[in-house]
C-alpha positions as CSV (number, residue, x, y, z in Angstrom):
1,X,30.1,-16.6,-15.8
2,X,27.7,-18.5,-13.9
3,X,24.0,-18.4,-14.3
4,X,22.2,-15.5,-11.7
5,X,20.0,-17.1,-9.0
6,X,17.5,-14.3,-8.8
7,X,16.8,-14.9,-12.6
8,X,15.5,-18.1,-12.2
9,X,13.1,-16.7,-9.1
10,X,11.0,-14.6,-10.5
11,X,8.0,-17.0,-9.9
12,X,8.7,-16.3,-6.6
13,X,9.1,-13.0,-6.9
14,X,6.1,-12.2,-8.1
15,X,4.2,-14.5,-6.0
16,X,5.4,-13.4,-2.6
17,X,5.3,-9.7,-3.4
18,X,2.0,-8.4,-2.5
19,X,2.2,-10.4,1.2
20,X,3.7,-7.4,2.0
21,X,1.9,-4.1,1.7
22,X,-1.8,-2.8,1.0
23,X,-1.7,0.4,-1.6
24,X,-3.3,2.9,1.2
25,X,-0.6,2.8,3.1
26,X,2.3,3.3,0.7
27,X,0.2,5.9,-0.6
28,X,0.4,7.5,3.4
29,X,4.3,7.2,3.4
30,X,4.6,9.0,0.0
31,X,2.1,11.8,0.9
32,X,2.2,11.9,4.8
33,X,5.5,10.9,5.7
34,X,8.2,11.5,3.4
35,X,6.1,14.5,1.8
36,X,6.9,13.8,-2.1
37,X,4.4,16.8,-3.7
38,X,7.2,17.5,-6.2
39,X,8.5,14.9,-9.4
40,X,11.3,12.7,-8.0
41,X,13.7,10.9,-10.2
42,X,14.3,7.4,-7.9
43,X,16.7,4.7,-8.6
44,X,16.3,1.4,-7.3
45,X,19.1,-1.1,-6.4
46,X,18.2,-4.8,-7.1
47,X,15.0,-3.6,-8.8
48,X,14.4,-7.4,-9.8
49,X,11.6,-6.6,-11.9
50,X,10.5,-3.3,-10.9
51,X,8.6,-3.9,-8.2
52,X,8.5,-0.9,-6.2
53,X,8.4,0.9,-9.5
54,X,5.1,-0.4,-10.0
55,X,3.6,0.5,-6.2
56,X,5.2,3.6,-6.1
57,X,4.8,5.7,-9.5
58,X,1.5,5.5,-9.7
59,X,1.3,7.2,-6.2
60,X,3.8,9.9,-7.4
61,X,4.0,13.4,-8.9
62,X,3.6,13.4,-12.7
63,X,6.9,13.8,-14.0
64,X,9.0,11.3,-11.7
65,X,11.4,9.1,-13.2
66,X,12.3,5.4,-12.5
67,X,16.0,3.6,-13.1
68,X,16.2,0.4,-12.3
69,X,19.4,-1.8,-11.6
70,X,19.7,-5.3,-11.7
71,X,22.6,-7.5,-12.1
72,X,20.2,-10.0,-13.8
73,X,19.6,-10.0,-17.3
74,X,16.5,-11.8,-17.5
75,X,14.9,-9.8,-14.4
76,X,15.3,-6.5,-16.0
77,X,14.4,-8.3,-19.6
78,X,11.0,-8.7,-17.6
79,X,10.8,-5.6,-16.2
80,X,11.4,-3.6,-19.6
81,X,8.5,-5.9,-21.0
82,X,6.1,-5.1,-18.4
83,X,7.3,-1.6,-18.5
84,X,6.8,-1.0,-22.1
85,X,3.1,-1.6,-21.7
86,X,3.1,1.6,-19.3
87,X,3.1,6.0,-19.6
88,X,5.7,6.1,-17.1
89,X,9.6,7.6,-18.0
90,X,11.6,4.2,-16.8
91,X,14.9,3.3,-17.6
92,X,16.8,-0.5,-16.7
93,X,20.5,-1.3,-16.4
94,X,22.3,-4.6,-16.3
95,X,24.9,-3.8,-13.7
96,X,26.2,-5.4,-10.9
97,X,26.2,-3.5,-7.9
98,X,29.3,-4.0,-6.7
99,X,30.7,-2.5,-9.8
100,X,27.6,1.0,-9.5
101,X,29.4,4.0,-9.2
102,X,26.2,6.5,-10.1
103,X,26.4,10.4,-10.1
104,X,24.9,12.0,-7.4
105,X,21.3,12.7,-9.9
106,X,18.6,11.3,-8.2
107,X,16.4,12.4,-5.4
108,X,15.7,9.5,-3.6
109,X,17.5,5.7,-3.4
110,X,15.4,2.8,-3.3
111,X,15.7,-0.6,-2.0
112,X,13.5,-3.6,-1.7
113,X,14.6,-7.1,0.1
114,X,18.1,-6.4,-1.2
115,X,20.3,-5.8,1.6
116,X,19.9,-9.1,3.4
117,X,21.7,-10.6,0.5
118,X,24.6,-8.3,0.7
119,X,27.7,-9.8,2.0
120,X,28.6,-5.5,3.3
121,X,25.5,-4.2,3.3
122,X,26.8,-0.8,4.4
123,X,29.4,0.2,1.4
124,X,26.0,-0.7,-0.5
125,X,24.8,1.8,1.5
126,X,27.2,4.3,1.2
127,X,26.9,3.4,-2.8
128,X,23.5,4.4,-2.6
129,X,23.8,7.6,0.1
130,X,26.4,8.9,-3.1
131,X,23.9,8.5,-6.0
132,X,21.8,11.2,-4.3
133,X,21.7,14.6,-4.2
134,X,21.9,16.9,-1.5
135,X,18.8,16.5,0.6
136,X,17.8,14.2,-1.1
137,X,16.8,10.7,0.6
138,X,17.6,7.0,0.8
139,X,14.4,4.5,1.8
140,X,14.7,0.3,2.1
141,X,11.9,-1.9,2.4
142,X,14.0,-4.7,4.5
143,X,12.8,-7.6,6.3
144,X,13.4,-8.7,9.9
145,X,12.9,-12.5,9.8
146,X,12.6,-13.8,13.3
147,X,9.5,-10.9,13.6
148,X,8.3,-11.9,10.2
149,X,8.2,-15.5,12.1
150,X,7.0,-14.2,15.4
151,X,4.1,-12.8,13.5
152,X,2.6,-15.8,12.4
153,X,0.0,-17.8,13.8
154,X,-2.0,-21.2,13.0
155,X,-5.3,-22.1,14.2
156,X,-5.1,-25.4,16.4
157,X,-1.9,-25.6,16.9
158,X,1.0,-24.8,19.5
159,X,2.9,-22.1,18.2
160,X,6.3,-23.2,19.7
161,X,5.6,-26.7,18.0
162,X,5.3,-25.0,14.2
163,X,8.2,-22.3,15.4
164,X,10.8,-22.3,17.2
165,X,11.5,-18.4,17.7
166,X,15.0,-19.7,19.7
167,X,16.1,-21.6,17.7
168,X,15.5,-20.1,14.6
169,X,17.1,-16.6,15.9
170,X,20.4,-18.8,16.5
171,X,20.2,-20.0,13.1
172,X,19.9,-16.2,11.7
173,X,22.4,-14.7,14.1
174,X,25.2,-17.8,13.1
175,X,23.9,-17.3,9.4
176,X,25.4,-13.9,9.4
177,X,28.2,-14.3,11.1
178,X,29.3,-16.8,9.0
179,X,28.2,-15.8,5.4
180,X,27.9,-12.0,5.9
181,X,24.3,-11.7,4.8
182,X,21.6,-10.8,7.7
183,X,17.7,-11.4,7.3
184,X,17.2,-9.5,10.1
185,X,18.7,-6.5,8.6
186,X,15.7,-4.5,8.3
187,X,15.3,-3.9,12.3
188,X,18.9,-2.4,12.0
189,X,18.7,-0.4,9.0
190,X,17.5,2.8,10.7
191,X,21.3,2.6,13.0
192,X,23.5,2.2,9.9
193,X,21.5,5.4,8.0
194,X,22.5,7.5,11.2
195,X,26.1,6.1,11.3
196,X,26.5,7.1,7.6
197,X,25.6,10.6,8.5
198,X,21.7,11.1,7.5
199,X,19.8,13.0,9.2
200,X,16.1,12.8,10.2
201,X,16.5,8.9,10.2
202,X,12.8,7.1,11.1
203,X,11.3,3.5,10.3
204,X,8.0,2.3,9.9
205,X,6.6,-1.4,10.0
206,X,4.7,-2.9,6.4
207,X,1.0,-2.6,7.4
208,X,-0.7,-5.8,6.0
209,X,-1.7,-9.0,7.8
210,X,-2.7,-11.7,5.8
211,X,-6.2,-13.4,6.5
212,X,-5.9,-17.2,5.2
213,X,-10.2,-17.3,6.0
214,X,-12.2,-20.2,5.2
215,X,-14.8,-17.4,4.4
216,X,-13.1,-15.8,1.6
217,X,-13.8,-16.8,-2.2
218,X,-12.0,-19.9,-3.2
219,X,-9.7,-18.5,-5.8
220,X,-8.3,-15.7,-3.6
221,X,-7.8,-18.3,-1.1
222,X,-6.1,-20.7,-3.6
223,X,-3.8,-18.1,-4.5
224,X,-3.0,-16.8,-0.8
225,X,-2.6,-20.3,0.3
226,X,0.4,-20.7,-2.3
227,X,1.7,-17.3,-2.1
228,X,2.2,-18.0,1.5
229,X,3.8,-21.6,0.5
230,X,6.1,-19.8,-1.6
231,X,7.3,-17.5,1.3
232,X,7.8,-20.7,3.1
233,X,5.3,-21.1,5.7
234,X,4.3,-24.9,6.3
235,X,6.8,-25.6,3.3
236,X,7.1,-29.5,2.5
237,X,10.9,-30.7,4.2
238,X,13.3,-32.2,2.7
239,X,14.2,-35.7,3.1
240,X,14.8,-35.7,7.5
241,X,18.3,-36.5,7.0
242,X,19.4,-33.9,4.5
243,X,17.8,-31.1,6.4
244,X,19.2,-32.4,9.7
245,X,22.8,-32.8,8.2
246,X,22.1,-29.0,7.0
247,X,21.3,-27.9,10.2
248,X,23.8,-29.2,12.2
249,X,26.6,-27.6,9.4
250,X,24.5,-24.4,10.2
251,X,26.0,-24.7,13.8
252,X,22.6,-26.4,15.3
253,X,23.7,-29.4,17.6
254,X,22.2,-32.7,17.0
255,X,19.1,-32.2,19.2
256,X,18.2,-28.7,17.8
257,X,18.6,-29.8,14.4
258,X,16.1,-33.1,14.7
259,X,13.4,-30.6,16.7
260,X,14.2,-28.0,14.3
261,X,13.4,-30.6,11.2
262,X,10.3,-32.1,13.5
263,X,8.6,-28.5,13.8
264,X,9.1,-27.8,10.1
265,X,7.2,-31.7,9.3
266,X,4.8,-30.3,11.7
267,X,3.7,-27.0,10.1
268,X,4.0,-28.7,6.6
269,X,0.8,-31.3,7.6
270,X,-1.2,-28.9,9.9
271,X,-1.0,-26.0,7.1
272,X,-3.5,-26.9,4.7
273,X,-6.0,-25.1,2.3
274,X,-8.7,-26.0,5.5
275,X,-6.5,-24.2,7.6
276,X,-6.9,-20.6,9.5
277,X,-3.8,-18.2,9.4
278,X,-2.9,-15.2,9.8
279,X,0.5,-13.9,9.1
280,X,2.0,-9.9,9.3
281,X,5.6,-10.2,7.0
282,X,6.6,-7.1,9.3
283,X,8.9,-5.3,6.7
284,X,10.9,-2.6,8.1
285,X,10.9,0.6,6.4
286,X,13.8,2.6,7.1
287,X,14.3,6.3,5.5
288,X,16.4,8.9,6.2
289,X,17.8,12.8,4.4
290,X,20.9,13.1,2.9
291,X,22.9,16.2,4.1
292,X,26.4,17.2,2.6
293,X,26.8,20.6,3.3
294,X,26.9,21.8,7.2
């Protein structure tokens, strides 16, 4: 069997995570929008390490329950270590989803920057719609990658030189369409929920904008600065050729590749730990009620 990417990312994982969402606000959507006042039991599909299991349980009735499902060994190995250390009822599962075929049990169905990697993200969908009860609800935390890039901006600089919106949305669209997995998923997340038959289908936008200030205190600005690296803003290239080659098999012509490689070289010297940024991930957050009976 060969070796799981996403267990050898969990560096990354843990890095990137908290770009995304300050505390208050999750705390809102639990209280305020999807009205949780009772203990839930949540499972979470491609829990990695039980992220969301750590924002959310804390913010949740006493008496709610966590499962986690991973298809990587050493992510949920991590997650039942940090886990153990914690009051709260959890269980993990080595399981790929593909092969999940879970009882309708839980009240709500979690997922968190999963879905873009799914080749059919709706039967994963569907998988999750059927592991919940009646009235119960389904919530991803999905990204939209050409806002994500839209939403970031770099003191001194020409924005179109450092990101090529264009471009970049080509790249995305042809990504898809040729390996069946969509980074802009999240924006279209709240249409597939309704065409599956949920009801009362909404989405909200991930509240936090990151402030790279030269005014903050040097370690939290040494760790923003590679937390933001690691999410690949003003990442270092590639050798030009390699990355050009890569483009152009990614269905860029010649000329978009080279400008394409020549704004990444640009971001990668201008972004530095003298820099000003600011940067909103802009995850989507798409919810809706399931509803079997008429």
């Amino acid at each position: 069997m060969s070796e799981y990417y996403w267990d050898n990312q969990i560096e990354y994982l843990r890095n990137t995570r908290g770009l995304y969402y300050n505390d208050d606000y999750l705390k809102f959507l639990v209280e305020s929008v999807w009205k949780v006042y009772k203990p839930v039991n949540i499972v979470d599909y491609g829990c990695g390490f039980g992220y969301l299991g750590l924002k959310l349980l804390p913010l949740l009735p006493d008496g709610s329950t966590y499962t986690g499902i991973d298809q990587g060994k050493e992510l949920i190995n991590q997650a039942k270590e940090i886990f153990s250390k914690l009051s709260f009822d959890t269980e993990f599962i080595v399981l790929d989803i593909d092969d999940a075929e879970l009882e309708p049990k839980y009240d709500i169905a979690i997922s968190h920057a999963f879905l873009l990697h799914m080749t059919d993200p709706k039967r994963i969908l569907q998988k999750m719609v059927d592991s919940v009860q009646d009235h119960g609800m389904v919530i991803c935390f999905e990204p939209h990658w050409i806002g994500n890039m839209a939403n970031c901006y770099l003191d001194g600089t020409e924005q179109s030189n450092v990101i090529r919106l264009g471009v970049l949305q080509k790249l995305y669209e042809r990504d898809h369409k040729r390996t069946g997995k969509n980074g802009n998923i999240g924006i279209q997340l709240p249409i597939m929920l309704s065409q599956l038959g949920l009801r009362d289908v909404d989405c909200r936008v991930s509240d936090k904008v990151n402030f790279f200030d030269q005014n903050m205190d040097p370690e939290h600005k040494n760790t923003l600065y590679r937390s933001l690296k690691e999410e690949g803003l003003g990442q270092e290239p590639h050798r030009g050729s390699e990355v050009i080659n890569n483009l152009i098999s990614r269905e860029l012509d010649e000329i978009e590749a080279k400008e394409q490689y020549e704004a990444e070289k640009t971001f990668f010297e201008k972004f530095s730990l003298e820099s000003w940024l600011t940067y909103a991930p802009n995850m989507k957050i798409s919810y809706g009620t399931v509803h079997r009976n008429s």
